[in-house]
GULO-300640 format. One record per residue (C-alpha): x, y, z. Coordinates in steps of 0.1 Angstrom, whole numbers, plus 5000, padded with zeros to 4 digits. Each point is the difference from the previous one (the first is absolute). Last residue first. Layout:
<recs>
[rec [X Y Z]];
...
</recs>
This chain:
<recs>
[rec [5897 7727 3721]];
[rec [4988 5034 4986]];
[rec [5011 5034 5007]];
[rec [4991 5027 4976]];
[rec [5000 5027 5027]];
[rec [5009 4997 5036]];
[rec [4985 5017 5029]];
[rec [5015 5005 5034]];
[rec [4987 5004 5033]];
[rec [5026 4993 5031]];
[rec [4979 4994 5033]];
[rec [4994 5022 5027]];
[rec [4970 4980 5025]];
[rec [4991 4964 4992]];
[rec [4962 5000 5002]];
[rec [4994 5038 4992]];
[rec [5028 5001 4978]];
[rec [4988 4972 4980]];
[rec [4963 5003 5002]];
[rec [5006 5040 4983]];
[rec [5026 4986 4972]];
[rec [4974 4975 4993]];
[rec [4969 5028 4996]];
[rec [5024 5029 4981]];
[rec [5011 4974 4979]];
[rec [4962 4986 4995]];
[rec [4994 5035 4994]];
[rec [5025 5014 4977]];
[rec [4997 4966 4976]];
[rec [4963 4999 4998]];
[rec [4999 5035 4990]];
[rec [5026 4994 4974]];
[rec [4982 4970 4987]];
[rec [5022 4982 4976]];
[rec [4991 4970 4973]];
[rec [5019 4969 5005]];
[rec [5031 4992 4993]];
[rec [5014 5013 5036]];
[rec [5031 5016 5016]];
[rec [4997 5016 5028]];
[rec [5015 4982 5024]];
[rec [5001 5017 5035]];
[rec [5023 4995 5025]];
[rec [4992 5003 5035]];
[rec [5034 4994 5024]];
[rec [5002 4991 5033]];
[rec [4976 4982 5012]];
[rec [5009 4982 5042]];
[rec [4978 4968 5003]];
[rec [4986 4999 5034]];
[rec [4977 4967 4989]];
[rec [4966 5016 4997]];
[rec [5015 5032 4986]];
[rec [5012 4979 4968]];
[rec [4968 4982 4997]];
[rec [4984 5037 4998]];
[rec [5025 5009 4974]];
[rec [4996 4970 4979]];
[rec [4961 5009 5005]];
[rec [5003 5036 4992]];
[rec [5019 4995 4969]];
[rec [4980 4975 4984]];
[rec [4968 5019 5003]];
[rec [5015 5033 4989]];
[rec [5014 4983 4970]];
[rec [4969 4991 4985]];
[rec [5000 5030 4979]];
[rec [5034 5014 4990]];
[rec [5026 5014 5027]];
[rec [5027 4971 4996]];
[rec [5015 4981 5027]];
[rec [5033 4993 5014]];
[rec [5009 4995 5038]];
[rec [5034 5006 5012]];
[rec [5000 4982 5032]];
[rec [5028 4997 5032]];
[rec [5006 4966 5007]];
[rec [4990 4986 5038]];
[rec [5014 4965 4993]];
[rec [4967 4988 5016]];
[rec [4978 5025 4975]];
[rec [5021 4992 4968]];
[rec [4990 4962 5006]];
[rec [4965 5006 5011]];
[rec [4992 5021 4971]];
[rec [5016 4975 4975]];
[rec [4972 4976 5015]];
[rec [5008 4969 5019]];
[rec [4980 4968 5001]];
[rec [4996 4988 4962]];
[rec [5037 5010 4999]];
[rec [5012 5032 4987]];
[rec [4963 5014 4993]];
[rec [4996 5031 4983]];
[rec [4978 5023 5026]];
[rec [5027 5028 4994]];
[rec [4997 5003 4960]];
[rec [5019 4983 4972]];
[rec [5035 4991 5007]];
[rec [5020 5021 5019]];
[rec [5027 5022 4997]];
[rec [5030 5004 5021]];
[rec [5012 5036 5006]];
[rec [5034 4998 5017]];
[rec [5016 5034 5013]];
[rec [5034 5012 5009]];
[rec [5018 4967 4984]];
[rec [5025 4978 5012]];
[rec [4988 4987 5035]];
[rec [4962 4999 4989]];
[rec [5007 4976 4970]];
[rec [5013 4970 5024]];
[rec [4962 5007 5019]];
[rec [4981 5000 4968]];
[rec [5021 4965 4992]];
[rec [4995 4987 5034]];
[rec [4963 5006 5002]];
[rec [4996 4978 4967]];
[rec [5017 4980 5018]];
[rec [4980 4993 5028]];
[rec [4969 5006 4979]];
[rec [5007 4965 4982]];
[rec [4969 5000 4975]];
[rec [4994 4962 4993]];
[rec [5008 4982 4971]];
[rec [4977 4973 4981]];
[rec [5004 5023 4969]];
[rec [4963 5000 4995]];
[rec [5001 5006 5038]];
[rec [5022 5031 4999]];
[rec [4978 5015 4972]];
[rec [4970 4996 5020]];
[rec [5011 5013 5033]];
[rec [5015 5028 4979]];
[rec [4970 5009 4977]];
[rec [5006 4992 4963]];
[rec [5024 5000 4976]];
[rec [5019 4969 5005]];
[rec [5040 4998 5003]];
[rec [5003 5008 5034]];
[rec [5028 5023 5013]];
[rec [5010 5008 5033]];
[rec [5013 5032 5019]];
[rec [5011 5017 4972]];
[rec [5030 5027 5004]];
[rec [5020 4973 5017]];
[rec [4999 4984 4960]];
[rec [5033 4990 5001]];
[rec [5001 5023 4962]];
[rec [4979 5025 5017]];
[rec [5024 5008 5029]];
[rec [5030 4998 4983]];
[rec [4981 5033 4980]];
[rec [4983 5002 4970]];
[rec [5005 5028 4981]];
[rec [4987 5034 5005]];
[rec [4975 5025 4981]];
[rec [4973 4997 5029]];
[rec [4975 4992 4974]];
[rec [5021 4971 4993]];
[rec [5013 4988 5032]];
[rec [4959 5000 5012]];
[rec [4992 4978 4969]];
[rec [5023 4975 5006]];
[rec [4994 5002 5037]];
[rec [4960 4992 4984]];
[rec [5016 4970 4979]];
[rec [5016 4984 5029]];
[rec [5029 4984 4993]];
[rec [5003 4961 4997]];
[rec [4964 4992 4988]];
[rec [4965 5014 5000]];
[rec [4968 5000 5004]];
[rec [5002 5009 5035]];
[rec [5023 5025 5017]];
[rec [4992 5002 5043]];
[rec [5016 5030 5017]];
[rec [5016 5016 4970]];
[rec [5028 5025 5013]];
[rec [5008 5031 4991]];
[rec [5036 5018 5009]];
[rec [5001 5036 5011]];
[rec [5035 5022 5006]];
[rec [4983 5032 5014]];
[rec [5013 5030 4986]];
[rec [4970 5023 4988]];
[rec [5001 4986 4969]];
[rec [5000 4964 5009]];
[rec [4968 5005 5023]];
[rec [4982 5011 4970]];
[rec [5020 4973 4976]];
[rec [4983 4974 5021]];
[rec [4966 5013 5006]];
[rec [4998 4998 4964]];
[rec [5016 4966 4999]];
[rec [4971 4993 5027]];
[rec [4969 5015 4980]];
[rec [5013 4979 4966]];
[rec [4999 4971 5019]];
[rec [4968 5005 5019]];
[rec [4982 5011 4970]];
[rec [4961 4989 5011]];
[rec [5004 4966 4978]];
[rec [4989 4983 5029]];
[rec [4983 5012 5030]];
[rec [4993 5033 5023]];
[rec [5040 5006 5008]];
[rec [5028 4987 5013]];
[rec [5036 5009 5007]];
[rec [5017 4992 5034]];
[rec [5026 5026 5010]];
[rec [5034 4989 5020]];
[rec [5020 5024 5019]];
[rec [4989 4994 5035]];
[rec [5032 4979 5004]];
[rec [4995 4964 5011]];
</recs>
């Protein structure tokens, strides 16, 4: 396996994943780099993933051979909910062989592969393996996406402490900040400023980037 593949999570749900790794995307793209995303686990859904969907969109580009065979989604599960759930509503099970076949297939064409998750790190594949667990054995590199309003700080530190705990390698910090609620500037600098700080002194250099009007 090439050490060219980046595993996007984040601190939950709805924390702009997607968005965060088309961004990433068309970053890399610009400076050269021919990138491909990949959705790790898509449920709610059927046929193509609606987050690649999303990704080919905001990274103005059609969908590729890739998409339409669906190698650019590992599996698919038609109910919205967790993915140990949603594969056992569909009486299915997640086949991580394959799924690791498909990232694997993507990693000989393309210069870098950012697969995004679904929901946080502690999301549970099977009732007795966690997403962290997965990404930590095939030894993924991390792009980790959080926000710098309050509560964050909490979140971030312990998906980065569970991260240390298992030798997990972070790459990237993105930060989201979009929000509908109200803004505190002074809560935004310093629970930046605070994250960025656990990061770097728990992971080393890392890449830092912020994002504006990013949801997802």
């Amino acid at each position: 396996m090439k050490d060219n593949i980046y595993f996007v999570s984040g601190i939950g749900t709805d924390i702009g994943k997607t968005y965060a790794t088309a961004f990433l995307a068309n970053k890399w793209r610009k400076e050269g780099m021919n990138v491909i995303t990949q959705k790790f686990i898509q449920t709610g859904c059927k046929g193509i993933s609606d987050d690649i969907m999303v990704h080919r969109r905001l990274m103005n580009m059609p969908l590729c051979t890739e998409d339409t065979n669906q190698t650019t989604c590992g599996a698919i599960f038609s109910y919205p909910a967790s993915i140990h759930l949603a594969a056992e509503i569909d009486g299915s099970e997640v086949d991580l062989k394959a799924i690791e076949e498909k990232t694997n297939c993507l990693s000989e064409k393309f210069d870098r592969v950012l697969v995004e998750g679904a929901g946080g790190l502690m999301v549970p594949i099977r009732q007795d393996l966690l997403t962290i667990d997965h990404v930590a054995a095939m030894n993924y590199k991390v792009v980790f996406v959080t926000n710098p309003f309050l509560g964050s700080i909490n979140h971030s530190l312990l998906s980065f402490e569970a991260m240390k705990a298992r030798n997990m390698r972070l790459d990237t910090l993105i930060f989201n900040n979009f929000t509908k609620a109200e803004r505190s500037e002074l809560i935004e600098r310093d629970s930046e400023k605070i994250i960025r700080l656990y990061a770097e002194k728990m992971f080393g250099e890392i890449e830092v980037l912020s994002c504006g009007e990013i949801r997802g």
